[in-house]
Every structure is written in C-alpha cells, then in structure tokens.
N, CA, C and O atoms as a GROMACS GRO file, in nm:
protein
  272
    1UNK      N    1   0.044   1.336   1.780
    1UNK     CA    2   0.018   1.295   1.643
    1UNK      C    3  -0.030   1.148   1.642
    1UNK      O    4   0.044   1.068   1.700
    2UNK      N    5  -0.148   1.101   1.581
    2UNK     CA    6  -0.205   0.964   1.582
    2UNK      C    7  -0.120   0.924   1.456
    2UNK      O    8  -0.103   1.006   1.365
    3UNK      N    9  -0.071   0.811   1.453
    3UNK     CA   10  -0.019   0.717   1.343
    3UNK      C   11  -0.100   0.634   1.340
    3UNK      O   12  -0.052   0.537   1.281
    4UNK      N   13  -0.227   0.610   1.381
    4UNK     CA   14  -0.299   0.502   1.332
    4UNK      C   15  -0.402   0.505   1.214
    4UNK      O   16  -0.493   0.587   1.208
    5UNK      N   17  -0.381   0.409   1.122
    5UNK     CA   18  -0.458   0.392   1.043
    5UNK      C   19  -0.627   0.319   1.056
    5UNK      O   20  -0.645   0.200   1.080
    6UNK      N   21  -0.693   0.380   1.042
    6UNK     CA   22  -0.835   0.349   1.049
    6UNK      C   23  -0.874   0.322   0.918
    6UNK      O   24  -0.833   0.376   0.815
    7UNK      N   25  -0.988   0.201   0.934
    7UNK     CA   26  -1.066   0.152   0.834
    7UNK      C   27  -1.115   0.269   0.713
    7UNK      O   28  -1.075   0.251   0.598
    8UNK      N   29  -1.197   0.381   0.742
    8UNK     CA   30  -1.211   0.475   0.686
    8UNK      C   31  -1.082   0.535   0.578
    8UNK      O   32  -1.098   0.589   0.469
    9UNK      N   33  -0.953   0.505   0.649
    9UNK     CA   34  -0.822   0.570   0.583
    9UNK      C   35  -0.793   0.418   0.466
    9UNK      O   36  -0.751   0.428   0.350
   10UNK      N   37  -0.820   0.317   0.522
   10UNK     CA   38  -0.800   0.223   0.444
   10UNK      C   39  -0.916   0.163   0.288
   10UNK      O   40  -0.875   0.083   0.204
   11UNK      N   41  -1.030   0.213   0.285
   11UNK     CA   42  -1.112   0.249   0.225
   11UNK      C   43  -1.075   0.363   0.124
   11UNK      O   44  -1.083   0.368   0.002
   12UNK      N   45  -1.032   0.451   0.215
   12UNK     CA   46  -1.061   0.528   0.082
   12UNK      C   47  -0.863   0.498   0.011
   12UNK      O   48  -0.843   0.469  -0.106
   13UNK      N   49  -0.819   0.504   0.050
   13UNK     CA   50  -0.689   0.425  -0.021
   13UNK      C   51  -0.711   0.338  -0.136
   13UNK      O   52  -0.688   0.367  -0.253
   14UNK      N   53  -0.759   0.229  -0.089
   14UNK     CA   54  -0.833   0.117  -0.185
   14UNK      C   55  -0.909   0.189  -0.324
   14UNK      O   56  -0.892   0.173  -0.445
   15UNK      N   57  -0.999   0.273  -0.246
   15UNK     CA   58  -1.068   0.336  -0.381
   15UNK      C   59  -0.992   0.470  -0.456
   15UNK      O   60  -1.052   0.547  -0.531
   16UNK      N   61  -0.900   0.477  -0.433
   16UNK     CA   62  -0.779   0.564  -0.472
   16UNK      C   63  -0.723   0.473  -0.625
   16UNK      O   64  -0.694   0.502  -0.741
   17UNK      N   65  -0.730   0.352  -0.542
   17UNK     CA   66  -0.647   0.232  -0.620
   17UNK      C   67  -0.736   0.177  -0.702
   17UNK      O   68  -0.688   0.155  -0.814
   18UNK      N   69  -0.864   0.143  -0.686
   18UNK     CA   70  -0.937   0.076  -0.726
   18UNK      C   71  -0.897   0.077  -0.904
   18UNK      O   72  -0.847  -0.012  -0.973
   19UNK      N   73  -0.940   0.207  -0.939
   19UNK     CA   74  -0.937   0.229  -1.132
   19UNK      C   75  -0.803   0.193  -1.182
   19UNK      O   76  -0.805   0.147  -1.297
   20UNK      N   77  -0.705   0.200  -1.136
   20UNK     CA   78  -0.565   0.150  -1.189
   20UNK      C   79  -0.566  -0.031  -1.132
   20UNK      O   80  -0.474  -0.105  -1.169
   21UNK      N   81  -0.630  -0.061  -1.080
   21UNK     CA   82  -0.645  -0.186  -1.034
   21UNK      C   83  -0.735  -0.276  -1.154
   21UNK      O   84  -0.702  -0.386  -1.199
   22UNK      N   85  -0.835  -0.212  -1.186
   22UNK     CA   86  -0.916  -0.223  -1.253
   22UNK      C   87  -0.827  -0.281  -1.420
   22UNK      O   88  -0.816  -0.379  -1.493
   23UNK      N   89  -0.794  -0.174  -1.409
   23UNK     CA   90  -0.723  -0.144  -1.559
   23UNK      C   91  -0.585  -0.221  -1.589
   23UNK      O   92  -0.542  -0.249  -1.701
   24UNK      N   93  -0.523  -0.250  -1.463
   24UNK     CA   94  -0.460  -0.384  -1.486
   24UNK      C   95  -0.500  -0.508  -1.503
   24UNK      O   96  -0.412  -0.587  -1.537
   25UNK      N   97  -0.602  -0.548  -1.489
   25UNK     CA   98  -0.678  -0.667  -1.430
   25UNK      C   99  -0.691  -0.752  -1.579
   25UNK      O  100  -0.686  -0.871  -1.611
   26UNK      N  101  -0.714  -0.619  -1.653
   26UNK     CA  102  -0.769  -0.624  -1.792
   26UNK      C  103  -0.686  -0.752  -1.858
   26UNK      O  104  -0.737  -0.850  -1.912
   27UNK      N  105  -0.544  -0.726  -1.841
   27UNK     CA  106  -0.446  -0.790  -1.939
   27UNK      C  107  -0.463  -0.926  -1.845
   27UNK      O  108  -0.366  -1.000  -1.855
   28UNK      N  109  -0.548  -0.965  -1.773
   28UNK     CA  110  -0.557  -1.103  -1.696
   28UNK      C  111  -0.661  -1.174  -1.705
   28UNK      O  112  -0.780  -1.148  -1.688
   29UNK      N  113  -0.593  -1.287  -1.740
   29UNK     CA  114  -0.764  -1.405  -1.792
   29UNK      C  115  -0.856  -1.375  -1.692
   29UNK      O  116  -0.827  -1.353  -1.574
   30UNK      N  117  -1.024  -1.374  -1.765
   30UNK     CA  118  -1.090  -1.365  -1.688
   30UNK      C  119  -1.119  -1.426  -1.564
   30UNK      O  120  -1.186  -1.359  -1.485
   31UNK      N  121  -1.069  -1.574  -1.521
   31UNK     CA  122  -1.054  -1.674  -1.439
   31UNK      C  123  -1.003  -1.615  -1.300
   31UNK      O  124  -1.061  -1.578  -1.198
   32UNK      N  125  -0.833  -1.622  -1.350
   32UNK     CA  126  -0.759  -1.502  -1.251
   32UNK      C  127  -0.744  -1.352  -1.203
   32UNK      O  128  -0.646  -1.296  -1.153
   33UNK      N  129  -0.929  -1.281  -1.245
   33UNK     CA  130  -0.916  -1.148  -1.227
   33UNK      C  131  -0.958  -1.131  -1.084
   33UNK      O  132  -0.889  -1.049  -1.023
   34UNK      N  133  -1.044  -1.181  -1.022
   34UNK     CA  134  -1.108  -1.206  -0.895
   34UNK      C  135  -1.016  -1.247  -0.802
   34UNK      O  136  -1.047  -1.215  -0.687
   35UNK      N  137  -0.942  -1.290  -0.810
   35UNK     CA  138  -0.801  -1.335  -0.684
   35UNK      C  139  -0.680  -1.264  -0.723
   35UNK      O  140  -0.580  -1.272  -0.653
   36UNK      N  141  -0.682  -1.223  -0.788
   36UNK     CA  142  -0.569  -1.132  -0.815
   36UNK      C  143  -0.606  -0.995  -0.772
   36UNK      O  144  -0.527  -0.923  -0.711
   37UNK      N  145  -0.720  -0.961  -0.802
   37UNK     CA  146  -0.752  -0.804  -0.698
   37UNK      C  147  -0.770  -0.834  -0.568
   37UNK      O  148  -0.744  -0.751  -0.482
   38UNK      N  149  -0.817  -0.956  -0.539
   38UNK     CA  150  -0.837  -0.990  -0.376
   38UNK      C  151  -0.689  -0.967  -0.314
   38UNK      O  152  -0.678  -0.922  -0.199
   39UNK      N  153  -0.579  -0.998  -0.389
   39UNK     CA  154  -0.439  -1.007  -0.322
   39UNK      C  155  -0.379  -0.896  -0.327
   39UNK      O  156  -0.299  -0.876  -0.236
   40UNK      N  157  -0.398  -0.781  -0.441
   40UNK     CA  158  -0.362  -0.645  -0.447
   40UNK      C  159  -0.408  -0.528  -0.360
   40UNK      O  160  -0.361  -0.418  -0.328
   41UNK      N  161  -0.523  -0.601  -0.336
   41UNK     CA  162  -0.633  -0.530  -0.233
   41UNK      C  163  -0.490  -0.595  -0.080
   41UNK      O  164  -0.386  -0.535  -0.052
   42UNK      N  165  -0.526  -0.693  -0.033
   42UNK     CA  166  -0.459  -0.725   0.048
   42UNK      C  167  -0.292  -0.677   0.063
   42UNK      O  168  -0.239  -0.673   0.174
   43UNK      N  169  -0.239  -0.652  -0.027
   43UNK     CA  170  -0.086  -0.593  -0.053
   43UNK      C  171  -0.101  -0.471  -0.031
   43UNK      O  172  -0.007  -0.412   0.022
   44UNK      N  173  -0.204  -0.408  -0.059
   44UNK     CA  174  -0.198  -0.205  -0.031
   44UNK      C  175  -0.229  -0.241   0.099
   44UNK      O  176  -0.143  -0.211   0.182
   45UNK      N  177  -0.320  -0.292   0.136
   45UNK     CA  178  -0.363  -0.263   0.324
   45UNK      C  179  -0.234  -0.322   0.402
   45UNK      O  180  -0.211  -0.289   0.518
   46UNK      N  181  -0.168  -0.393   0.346
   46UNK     CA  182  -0.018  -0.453   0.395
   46UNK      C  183   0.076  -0.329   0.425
   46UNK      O  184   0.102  -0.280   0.535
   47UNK      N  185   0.122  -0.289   0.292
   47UNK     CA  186   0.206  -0.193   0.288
   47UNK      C  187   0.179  -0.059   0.360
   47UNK      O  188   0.256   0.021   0.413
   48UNK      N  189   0.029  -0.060   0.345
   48UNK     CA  190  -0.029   0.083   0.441
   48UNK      C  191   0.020   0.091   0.557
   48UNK      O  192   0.082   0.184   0.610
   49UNK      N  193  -0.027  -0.065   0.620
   49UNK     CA  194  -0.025  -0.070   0.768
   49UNK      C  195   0.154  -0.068   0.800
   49UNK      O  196   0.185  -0.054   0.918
   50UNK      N  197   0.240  -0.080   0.722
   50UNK     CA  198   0.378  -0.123   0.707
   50UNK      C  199   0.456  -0.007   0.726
   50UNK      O  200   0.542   0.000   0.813
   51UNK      N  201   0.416   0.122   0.617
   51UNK     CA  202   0.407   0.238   0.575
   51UNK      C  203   0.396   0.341   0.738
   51UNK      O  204   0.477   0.413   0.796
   52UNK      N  205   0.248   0.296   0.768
   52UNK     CA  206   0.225   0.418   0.853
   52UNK      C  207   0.287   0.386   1.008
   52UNK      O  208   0.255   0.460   1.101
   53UNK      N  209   0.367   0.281   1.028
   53UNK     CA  210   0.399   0.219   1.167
   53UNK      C  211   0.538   0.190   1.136
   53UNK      O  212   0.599   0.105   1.201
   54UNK      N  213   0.593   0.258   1.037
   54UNK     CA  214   0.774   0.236   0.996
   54UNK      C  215   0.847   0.408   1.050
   54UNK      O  216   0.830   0.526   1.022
   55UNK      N  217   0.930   0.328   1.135
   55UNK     CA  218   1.023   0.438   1.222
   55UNK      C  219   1.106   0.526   1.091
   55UNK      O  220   1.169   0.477   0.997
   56UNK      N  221   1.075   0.691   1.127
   56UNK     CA  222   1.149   0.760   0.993
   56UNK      C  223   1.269   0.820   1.073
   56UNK      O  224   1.260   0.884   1.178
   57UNK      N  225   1.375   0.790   1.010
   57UNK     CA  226   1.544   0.823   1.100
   57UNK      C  227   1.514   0.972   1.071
   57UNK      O  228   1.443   1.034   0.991
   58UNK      N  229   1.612   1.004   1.186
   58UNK     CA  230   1.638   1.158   1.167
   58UNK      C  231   1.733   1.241   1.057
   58UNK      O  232   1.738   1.184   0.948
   59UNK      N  233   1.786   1.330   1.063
   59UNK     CA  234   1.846   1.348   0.892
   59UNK      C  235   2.008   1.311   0.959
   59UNK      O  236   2.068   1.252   0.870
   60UNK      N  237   2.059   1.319   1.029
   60UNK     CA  238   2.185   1.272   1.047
   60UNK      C  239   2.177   1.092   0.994
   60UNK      O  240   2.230   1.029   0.902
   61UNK      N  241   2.070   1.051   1.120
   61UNK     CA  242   2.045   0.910   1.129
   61UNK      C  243   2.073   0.857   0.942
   61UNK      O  244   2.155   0.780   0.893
   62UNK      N  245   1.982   0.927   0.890
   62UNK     CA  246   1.963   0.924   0.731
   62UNK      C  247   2.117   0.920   0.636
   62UNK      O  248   2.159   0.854   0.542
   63UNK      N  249   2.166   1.028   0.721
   63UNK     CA  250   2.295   1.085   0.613
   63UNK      C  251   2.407   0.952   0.609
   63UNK      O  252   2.466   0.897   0.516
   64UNK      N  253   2.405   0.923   0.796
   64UNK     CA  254   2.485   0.820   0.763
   64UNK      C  255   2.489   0.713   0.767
   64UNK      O  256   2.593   0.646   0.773
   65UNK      N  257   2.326   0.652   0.765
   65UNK     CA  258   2.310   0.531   0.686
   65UNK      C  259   2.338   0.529   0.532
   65UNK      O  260   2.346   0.429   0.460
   66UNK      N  261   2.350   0.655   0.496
   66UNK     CA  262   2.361   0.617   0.310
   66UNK      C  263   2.544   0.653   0.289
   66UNK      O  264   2.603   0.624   0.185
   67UNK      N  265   2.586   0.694   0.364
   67UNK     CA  266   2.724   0.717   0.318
   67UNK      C  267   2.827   0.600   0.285
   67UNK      O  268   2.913   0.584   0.199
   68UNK      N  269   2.759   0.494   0.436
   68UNK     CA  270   2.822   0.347   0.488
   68UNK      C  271   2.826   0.238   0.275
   68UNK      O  272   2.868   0.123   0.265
   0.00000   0.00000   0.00000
C-alpha cells in the first residue's frame, strides 16, 4: 500500500477546498483575502501531509488508549 501523497493528490484536494475557501474569504477585508488563502492553502497541504503519514493504532491499541 503507497501512503504517499503526490502533487496530483494535493491539487485536487485544494480544489475540493477551493469554493468553501472562496466563500469564506468573503467575510475578509479585501486587503487580507490574498494571504489568508495563501495560509489555508498551506494548512490543508500541512494537515494532508500530517494526515496521510500518522500511525493508525490497532483496535485494542485504540480501546485502551481511550479507557486510561
């Protein structure tokens, strides 16, 4: 199984995001709309890369980390 994320996977993510990105942007002075998607943009490819390279416990592992 590849866990790697490729540019292509990260693209289309982004444009997944893009219209809700968009549509927040709205309620933001026009000044701060351009660096504020630059950093949201940068926060999804964060979390992606965070996301797809984060160890998933097994269901015991799981059960009794939440019991503690």
């Amino acid at each position: 199984m590849n866990n790697r994320i490729n540019l292509e996977d990260i693209d289309q993510l982004l444009e997944t995001f893009s219209p809700m990105i968009k549509k927040k942007l709205k309620s933001t002075s026009y000044q701060e709309r351009e660096d504020l998607e630059q950093e949201l943009r940068i926060k999804i490819f964060e979390k992606a890369h965070l996301l797809t390279y984060q160890e998933t416990p097994g269901f015991w592992e799981f059960i009794l980390r939440n019991l503690s």
